[in-house]
N, C-alpha and C positions, 0 to 999 in steps of 0.2 A: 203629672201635669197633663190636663189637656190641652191641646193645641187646637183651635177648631180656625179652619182658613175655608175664604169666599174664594172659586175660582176665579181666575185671570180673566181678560178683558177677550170677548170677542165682540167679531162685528155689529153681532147683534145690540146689546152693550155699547157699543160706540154709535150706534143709528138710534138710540133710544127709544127700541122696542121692547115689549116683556118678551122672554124667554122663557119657557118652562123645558117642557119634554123634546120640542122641535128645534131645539139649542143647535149653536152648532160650537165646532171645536176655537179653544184659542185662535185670536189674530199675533202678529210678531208683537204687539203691546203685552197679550196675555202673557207670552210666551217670556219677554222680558220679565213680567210681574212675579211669575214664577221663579224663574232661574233669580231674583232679587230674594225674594223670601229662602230659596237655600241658601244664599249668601247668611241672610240673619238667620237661620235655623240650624248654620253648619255644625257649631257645638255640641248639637243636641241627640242623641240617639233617641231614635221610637223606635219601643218597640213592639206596634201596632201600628198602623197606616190605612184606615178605613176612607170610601169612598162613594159618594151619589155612584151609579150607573153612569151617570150623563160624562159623556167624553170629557169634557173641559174641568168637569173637576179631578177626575181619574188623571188627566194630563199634571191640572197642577198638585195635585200630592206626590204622582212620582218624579216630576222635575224635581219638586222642592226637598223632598228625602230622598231621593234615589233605589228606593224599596218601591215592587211593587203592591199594589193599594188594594186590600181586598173590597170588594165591593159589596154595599148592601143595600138592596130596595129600601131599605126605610131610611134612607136618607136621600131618595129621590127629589128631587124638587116640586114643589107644590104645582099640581097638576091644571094647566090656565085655560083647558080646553079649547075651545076656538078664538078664545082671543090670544091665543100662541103667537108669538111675532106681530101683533099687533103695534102699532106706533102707539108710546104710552097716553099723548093729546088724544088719539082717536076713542078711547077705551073709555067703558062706563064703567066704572066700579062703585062697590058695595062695600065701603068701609076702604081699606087697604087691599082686595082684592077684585077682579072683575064680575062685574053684577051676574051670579048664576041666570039671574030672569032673562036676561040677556044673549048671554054665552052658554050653549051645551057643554058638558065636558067639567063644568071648575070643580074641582074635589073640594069637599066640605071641609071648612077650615077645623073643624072639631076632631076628624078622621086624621088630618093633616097632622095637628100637634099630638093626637092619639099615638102616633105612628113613630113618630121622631121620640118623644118619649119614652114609647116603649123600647125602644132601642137603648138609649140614655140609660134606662131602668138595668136591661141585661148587663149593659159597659160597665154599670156602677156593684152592679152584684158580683161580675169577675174579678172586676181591678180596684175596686173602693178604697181596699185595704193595702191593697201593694203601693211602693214607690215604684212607676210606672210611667212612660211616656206616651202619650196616643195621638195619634195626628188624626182630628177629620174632616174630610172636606165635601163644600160644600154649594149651596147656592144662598142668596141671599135671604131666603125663606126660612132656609135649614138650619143657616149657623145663628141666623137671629131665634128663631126656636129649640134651637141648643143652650143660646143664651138665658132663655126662657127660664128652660129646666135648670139652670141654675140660680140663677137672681128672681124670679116670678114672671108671673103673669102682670102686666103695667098692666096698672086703672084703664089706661086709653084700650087695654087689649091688642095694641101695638107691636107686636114681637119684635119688628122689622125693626125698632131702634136697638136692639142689639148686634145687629150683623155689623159688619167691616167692609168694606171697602172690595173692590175688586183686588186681588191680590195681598189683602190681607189679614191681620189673623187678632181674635181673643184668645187667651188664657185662660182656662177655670184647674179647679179645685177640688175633687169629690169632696164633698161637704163644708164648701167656700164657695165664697164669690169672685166674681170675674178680676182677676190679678192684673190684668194689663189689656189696653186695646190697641 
């Protein structure tokens, strides 16, 4: 099973800014959100624990497993350039993400789900066939583009309606769809 979990709640997140790269670590909300998810995760042995870079996801995977979280650039959060910490009312966007014409810096959403994909692509050529547990975590970007790779690309081109919540998690399947939200 895969376990694909949204970091915990930081300030950023509670002031209603985007966060990307310039994130900062869990607040005691996240920190709760976290330590709750290994509450529902205590059962479960992984045994894989992948992680964005970004501290706040790194935090909430090894709260939540108690393993440390190997990390992989390509589960980074989708890159918002200077509209980093932006207040979301202030922010021009281009669909679901900040208008490039605008902001320097926004990674091309194409590069983006490129990127998570191919990561996806390797997980599933190691672990496809095994029964396996894998936790990974993420940002709101990532694990809705996780969600992606497994149930499609939506008409609207939307990935973001697959993510969860701050602090918590979908299920998938190699070669299934999303089992629980």
């Amino acid at each position: 099973m895969i376990y694909v979990i949204r970091h915990g709640q930081t300030n950023l997140n509670k002031d209603g800014r985007l966060q990307g790269r310039l994130g900062l670590p869990l607040n005691e909300v996240g920190i709760a959100q976290a330590l709750t998810l290994k509450e529902r995760l205590v059962d479960i042995t992984f045994d894989h624990v992948y992680s964005s870079p970004q501290e706040r996801a790194i935090q909430t995977a090894e709260i939540a497993t108690g393993r440390k979280a190997i990390v992989d650039r390509r589960l980074d959060v989708f890159d918002l350039g200077e509209a980093d910490r932006l207040r979301k009312e202030e922010v021009k966007f281009a669909g679901p993400i900040p208008d490039s014409r605008v902001y320097q810096g926004v990674e091309e959403i194409g590069s983006f789900v490129k990127r998570v994909f191919g990561f996806m692509q390797e997980l599933q050529e190691a672990n496809g066939t095994t029964d396996v547990n894998i936790l990974l975590a993420g940002h709101r970007c990532t694990t809705g583009c996780i969600g992606a790779y497994f149930e499609g690309i939506p008409e609207d081109r939307n990935i973001l309606k697959y993510s969860s919540d701050n602090g918590d998690y979908n299920i998938y399947r190699f070669g299934s769809l999303n089992l629980s939200s």
